[in-house]
N, C-alpha and C positions, 0 to 999 in steps of 0.2 A: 788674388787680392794683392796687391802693390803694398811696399812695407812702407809706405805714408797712411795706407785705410788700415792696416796692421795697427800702427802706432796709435792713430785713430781711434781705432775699437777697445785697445787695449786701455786709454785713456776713458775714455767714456765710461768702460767697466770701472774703471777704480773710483772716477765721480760716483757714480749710482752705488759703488758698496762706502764710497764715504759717508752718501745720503742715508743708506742703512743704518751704519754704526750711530750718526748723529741721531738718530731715530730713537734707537734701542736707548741711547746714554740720556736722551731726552725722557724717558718710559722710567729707566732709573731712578732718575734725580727728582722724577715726582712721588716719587715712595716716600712715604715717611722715616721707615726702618728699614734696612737693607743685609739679607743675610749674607752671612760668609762669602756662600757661590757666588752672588749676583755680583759681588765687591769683587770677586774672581775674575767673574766673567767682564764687569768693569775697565779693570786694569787691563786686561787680555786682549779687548779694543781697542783702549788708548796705546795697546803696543802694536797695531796693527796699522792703527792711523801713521806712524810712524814712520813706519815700512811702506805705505801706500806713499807718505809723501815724498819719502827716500826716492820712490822708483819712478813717480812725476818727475823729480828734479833729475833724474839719471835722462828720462824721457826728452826733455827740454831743456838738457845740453850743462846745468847747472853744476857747478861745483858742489858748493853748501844749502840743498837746497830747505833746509831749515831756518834758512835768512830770510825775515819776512822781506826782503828788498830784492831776492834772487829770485823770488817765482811767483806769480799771480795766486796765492792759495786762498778762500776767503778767510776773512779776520775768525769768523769760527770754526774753520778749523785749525787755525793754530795753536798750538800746545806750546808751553814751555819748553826748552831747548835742553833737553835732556843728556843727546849721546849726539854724538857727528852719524851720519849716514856712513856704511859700509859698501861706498859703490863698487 
């Protein structure tokens, strides 16, 4: 495999575990109450999404890829601009 179908794959896996998390966080926010863990388990995704979108923007050559203006990401998955990426 050519490190273009590389890059490729590797992308497409981060789309489909983005689609995951949105999923799960979606499952959450229809709870009424919400214990300790799940709020755990919560946060623990939105630090994930982070790092998923860190390593897109490493992917597609971007600097800051937490600039809604530096990389095609859809408007739901953008979070609040927390920390700069550790490229």
């Amino acid at each position: 495999m050519g490190s273009e179908a590389t890059r490729n794959a590797r992308v497409a896996a981060l789309h489909e575990e983005i689609h995951s998390i949105h999923y799960a966080n979606r499952l959450f926010w229809r709870e009424k109450a919400h214990s300790h863990d799940a709020g755990v388990e919560y946060y623990r995704r939105q630090d994930r999404l982070e790092e998923i979108r860190c390593e897109l923007g490493g992917l597609a050559g971007v600097t800051n890829p937490l600039d809604p203006l530096a990389i095609s990401i859809p408007l739901s998955a953008a979070a609040p601009q927390r920390s700069s990426c550790q490229l």
